[in-house]
FISEKE-629133 format. One line per 2 residues: number of its first residue (from 1); for each residue x, y, z of N, C-alpha, C. Coordinates in pm, whole numbers. Example, Ala and Ser with C-alpha at 12.3 -4.5 7.8 and 13.67 -1.06 7.14 Angstrom:
BEGIN
1	1319/-569/780/1230/-450/780/1320/-330/780; 1285/-225/708/1367/-106/714/1290/3/787
***
This chain:
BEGIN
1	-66/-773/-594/-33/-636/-560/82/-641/-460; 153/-574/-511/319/-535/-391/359/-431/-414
3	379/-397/-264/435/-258/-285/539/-245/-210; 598/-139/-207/759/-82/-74/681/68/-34
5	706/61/54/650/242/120/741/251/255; 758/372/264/843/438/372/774/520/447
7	819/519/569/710/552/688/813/663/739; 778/718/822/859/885/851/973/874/932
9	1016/758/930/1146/749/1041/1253/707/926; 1184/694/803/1293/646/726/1263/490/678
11	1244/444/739/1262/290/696/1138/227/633; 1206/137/541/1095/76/389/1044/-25/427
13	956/-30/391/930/-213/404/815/-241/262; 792/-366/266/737/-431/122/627/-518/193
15	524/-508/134/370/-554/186/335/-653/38; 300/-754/50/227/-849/-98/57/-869/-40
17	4/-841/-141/-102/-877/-139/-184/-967/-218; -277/-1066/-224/-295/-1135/-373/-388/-1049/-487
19	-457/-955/-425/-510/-839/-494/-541/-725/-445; -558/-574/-477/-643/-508/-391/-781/-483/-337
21	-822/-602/-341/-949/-627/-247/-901/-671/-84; -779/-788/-141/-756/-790/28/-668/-730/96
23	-566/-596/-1/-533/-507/97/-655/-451/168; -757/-403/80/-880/-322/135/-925/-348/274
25	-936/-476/247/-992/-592/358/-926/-571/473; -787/-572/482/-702/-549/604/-661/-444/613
27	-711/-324/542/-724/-177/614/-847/-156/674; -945/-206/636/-1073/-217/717/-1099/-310/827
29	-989/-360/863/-1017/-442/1044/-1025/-342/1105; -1027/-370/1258/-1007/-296/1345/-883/-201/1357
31	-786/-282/1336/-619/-165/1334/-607/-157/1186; -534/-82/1123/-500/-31/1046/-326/-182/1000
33	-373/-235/909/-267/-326/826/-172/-242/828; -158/-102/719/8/-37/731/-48/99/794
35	-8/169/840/2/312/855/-51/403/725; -169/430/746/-233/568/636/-98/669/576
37	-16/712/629/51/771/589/177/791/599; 207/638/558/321/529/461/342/589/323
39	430/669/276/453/678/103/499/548/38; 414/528/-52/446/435/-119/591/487/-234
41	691/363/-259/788/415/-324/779/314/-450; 691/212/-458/697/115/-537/600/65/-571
43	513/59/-656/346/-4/-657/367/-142/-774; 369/-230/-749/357/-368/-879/228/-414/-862
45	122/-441/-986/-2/-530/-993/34/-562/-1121; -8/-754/-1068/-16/-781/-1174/142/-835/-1243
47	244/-809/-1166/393/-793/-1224/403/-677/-1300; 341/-609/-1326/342/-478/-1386/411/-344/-1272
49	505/-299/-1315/525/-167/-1242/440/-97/-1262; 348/2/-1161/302/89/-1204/336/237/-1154
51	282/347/-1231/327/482/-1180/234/533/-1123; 281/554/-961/195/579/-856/283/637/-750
53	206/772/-752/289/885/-621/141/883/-517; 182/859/-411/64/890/-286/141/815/-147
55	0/787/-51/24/752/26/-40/640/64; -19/540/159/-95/412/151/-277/454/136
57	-297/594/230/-417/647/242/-451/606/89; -381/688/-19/-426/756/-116/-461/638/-196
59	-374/537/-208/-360/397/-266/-464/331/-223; -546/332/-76/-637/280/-43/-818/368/-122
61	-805/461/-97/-861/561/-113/-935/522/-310; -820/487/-381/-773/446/-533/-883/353/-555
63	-880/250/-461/-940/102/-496/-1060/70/-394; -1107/150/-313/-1203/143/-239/-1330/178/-308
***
């Protein structure tokens, strides 16, 4: 799982994960891995593009 999401100041960044279990995993520590409400601009699983409008929330929210 990889994604790009943009956070409200403007600027992108790209997160890899080896699946979404362990993004899950590191939104459920204590701090928060990315910011809940990060838009995602890019979602890949799998090497697959996929079509996905939300927010990291929503993306988390998806697979939880």
């Amino acid at each position: 799982m990889k994604f790009t999401f943009q956070i409200e100041n403007g600027m992108t960044f790209t997160e890899e994960f080896d699946t979404p279990a362990d993004f899950i995993v590191g939104q459920l520590d204590d701090y928060d891995v990315l910011p809940d409400s990060g838009k995602i601009v890019e979602l890949v699983i799998n090497g697959e593009k996929v079509d996905f409008e939300g927010t990291i929330l929503d993306l988390y929210n998806l697979y939880a």
